[in-house]
C-alpha positions as CSV (number, residue, x, y, z in Angstrom):
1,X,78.1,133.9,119.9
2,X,76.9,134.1,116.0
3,X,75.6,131.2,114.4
4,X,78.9,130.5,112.4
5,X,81.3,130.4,115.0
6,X,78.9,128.1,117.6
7,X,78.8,126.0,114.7
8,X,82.4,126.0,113.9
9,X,82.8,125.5,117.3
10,X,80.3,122.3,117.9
11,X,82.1,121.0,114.7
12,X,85.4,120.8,116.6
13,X,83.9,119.1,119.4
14,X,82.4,116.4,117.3
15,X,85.8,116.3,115.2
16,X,87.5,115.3,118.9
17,X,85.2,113.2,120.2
18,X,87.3,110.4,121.2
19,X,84.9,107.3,120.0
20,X,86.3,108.8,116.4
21,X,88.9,106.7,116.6
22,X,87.7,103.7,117.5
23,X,84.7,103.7,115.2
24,X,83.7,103.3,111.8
25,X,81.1,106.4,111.9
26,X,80.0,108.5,114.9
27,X,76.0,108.3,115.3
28,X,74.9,112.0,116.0
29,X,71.7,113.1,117.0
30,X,70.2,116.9,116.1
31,X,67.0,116.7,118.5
32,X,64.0,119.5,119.2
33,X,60.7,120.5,118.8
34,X,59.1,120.9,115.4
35,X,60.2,124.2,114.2
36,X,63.4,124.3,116.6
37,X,65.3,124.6,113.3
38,X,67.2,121.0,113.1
39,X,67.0,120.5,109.7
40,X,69.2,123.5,108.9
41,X,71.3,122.8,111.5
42,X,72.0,119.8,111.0
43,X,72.4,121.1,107.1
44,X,74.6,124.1,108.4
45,X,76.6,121.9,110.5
46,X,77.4,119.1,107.7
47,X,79.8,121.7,105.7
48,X,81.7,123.0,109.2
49,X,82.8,119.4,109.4
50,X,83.2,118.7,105.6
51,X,85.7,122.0,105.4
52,X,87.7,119.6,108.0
53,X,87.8,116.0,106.0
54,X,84.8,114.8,107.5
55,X,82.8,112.4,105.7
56,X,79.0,113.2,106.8
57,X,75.8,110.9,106.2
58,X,72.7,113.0,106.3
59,X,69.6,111.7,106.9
60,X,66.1,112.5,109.0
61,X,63.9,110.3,111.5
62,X,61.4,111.5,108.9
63,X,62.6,109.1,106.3
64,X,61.0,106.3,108.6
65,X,57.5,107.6,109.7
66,X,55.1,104.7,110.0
67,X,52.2,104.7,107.3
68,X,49.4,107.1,107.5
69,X,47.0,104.4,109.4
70,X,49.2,103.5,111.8
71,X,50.1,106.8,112.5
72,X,46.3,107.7,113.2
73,X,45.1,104.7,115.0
74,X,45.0,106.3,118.2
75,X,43.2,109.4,115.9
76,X,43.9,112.5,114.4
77,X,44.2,114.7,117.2
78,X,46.0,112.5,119.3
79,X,49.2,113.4,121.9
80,X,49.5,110.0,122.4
81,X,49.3,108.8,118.7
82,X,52.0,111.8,117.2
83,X,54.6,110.9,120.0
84,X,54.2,107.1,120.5
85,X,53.0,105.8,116.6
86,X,54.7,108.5,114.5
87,X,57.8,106.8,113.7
88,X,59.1,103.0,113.1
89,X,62.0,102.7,115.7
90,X,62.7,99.0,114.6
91,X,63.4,100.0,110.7
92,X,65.3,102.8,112.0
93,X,67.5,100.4,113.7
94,X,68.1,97.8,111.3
95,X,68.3,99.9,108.8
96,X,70.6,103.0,109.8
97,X,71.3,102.8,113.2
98,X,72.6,99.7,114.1
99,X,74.5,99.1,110.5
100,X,76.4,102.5,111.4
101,X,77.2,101.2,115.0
102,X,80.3,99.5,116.4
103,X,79.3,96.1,115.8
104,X,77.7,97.3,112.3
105,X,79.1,96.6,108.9
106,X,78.5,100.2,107.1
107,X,76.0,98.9,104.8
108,X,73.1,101.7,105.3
109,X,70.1,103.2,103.6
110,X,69.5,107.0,104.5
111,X,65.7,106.5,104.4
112,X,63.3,104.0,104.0
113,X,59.8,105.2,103.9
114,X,58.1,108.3,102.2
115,X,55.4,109.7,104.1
116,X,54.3,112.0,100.8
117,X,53.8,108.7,98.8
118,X,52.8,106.8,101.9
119,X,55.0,103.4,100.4
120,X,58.5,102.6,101.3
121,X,61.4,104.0,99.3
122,X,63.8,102.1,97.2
123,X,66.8,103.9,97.8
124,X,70.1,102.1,97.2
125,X,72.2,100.3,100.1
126,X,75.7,102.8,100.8
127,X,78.7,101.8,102.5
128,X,80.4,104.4,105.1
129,X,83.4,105.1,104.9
130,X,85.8,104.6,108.2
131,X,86.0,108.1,109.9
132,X,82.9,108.9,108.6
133,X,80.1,110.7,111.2
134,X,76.0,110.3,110.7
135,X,74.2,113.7,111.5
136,X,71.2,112.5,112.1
137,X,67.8,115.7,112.4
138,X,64.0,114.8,114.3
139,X,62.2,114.5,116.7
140,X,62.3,112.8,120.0
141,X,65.5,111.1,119.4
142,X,66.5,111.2,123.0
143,X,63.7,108.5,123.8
144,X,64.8,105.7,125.9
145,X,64.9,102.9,123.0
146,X,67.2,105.2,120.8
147,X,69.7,106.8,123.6
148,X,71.9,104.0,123.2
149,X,72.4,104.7,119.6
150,X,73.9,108.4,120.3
151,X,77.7,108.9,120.4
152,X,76.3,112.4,120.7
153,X,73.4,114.9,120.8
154,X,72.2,118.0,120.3
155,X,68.9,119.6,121.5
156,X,67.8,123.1,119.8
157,X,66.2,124.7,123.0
158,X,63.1,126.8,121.2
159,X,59.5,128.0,123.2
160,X,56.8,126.9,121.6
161,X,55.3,130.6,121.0
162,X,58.7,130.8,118.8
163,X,58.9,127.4,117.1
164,X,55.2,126.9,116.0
165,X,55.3,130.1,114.3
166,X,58.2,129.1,113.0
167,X,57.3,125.9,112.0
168,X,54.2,127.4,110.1
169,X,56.3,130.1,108.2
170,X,57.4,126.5,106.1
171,X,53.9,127.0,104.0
172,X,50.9,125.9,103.3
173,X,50.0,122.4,105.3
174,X,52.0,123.1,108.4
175,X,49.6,124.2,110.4
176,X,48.5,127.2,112.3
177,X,51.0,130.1,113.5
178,X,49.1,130.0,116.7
179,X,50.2,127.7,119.3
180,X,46.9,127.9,121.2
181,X,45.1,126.7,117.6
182,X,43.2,123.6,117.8
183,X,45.0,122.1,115.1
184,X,48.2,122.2,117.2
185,X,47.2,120.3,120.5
186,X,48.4,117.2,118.8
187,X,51.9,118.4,118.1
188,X,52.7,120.3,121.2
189,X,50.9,117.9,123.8
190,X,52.9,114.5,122.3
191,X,55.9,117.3,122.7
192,X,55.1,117.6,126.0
193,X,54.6,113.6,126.3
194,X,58.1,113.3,124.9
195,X,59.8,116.0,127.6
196,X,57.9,114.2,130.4
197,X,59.1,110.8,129.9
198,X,62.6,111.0,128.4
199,X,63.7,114.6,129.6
200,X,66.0,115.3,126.3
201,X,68.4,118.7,127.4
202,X,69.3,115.8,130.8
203,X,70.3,113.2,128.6
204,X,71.7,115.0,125.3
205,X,75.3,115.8,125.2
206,X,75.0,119.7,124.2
207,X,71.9,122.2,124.5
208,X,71.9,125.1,122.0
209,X,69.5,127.6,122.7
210,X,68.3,128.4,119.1
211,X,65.3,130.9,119.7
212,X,67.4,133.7,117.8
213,X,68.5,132.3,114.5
214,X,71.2,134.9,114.2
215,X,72.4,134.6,117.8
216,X,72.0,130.8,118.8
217,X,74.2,130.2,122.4
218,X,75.3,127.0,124.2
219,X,73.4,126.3,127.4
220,X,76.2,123.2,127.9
């Protein structure tokens, strides 16, 4: 299957999903390793639903990292510290996911931290529109305290001798190509952290094998 038509295809699922019509927004979740490719997909995705009246909210689990110090406390190199102190599930909540939800009343902010600037952002409160659906890109969104949140999920199955390459094409500051590099033991082993305790293709709705770009395929 070419990239367009699984996404046309994944769009028409979503489209259907029968919680649509019984919610103000369906919560999606684009999940996988860094460099698995979510961003775009999620990106790529947004338009396929768009072209079919959709109303999409875009945002990113990295619009609510925790600050720089908590992030580190368990040290730089840390498994434990990238997978368990990276991001603030309770801002996410109250701030995104739980406005957005059935009991919810729509009023959302996309993002509310900058990890660049290391401060919180100011953006402005939105309300969604009925019908609307939340594509929602990062990692480790399958963990146990944010399943619940998911009407649906996706998780871009890519090897980690594709996706860290990948991930370090993005430029300067994203690390080395090498997935055996030092500098990369943090990343892949809270990865591997993450796969161990919440097991993300058993719990997420599809798996899209995305190691080809041009050529990604539905696993279910």
């Amino acid at each position: 299957m070419n990239r367009a038509a699984l996404l046309t295809e994944l769009a028409r699922h979503l489209q259907e999903h029968p919680a649509r019509a019984v919610q103000r927004v369906l919560r999606v979740a684009i999940d996988g390793v860094d460099g698995a490719g979510k961003t775009h997909f999620a990106d790529e995705l947004a338009p396929a639903l768009e072209a079919a009246g959709v109303s999409v909210i875009r945002a990113s689990v990295d619009g609510f990292h925790q600050s720089r110090v908590r992030r580190y406390e368990r040290g730089r190199s840390s498994p434990e510290g990238f997978y368990y102190d990276s991001y603030d599930y309770d801002l996410l909540r109250q701030t995104l996911l739980t406005p957005l939800g059935p009991e919810g009343n729509g009023r959302y902010r996309a993002a509310a931290f900058d990890v660049t600037t290391d401060q919180p952002t100011d953006l402005p409160v939105q309300q969604a529109l009925q019908g609307s659906l939340l594509l929602f890109d990062g990692l480790f969104l399958h963990r146990p305290e944010l399943r619940q949140f998911w009407d649906a999920s996706v998780f871009l199955r890519v090897p980690f001798d594709i996706s860290v390459p990948r991930g370090a094409s993005r430029g300067e500051g994203y690390g080395s190509p090498d997935p055996a590099a030092t500098s990369n033991a943090r990343y892949i082993g809270g990865q591997k952290l993450y796969f161990a305790e919440a097991q993300p293709e058993q719990h997420a709705t599809f798996v899209v094998d995305n190691t080809d770009l041009s050529a990604p395929y539905f696993i279910r």
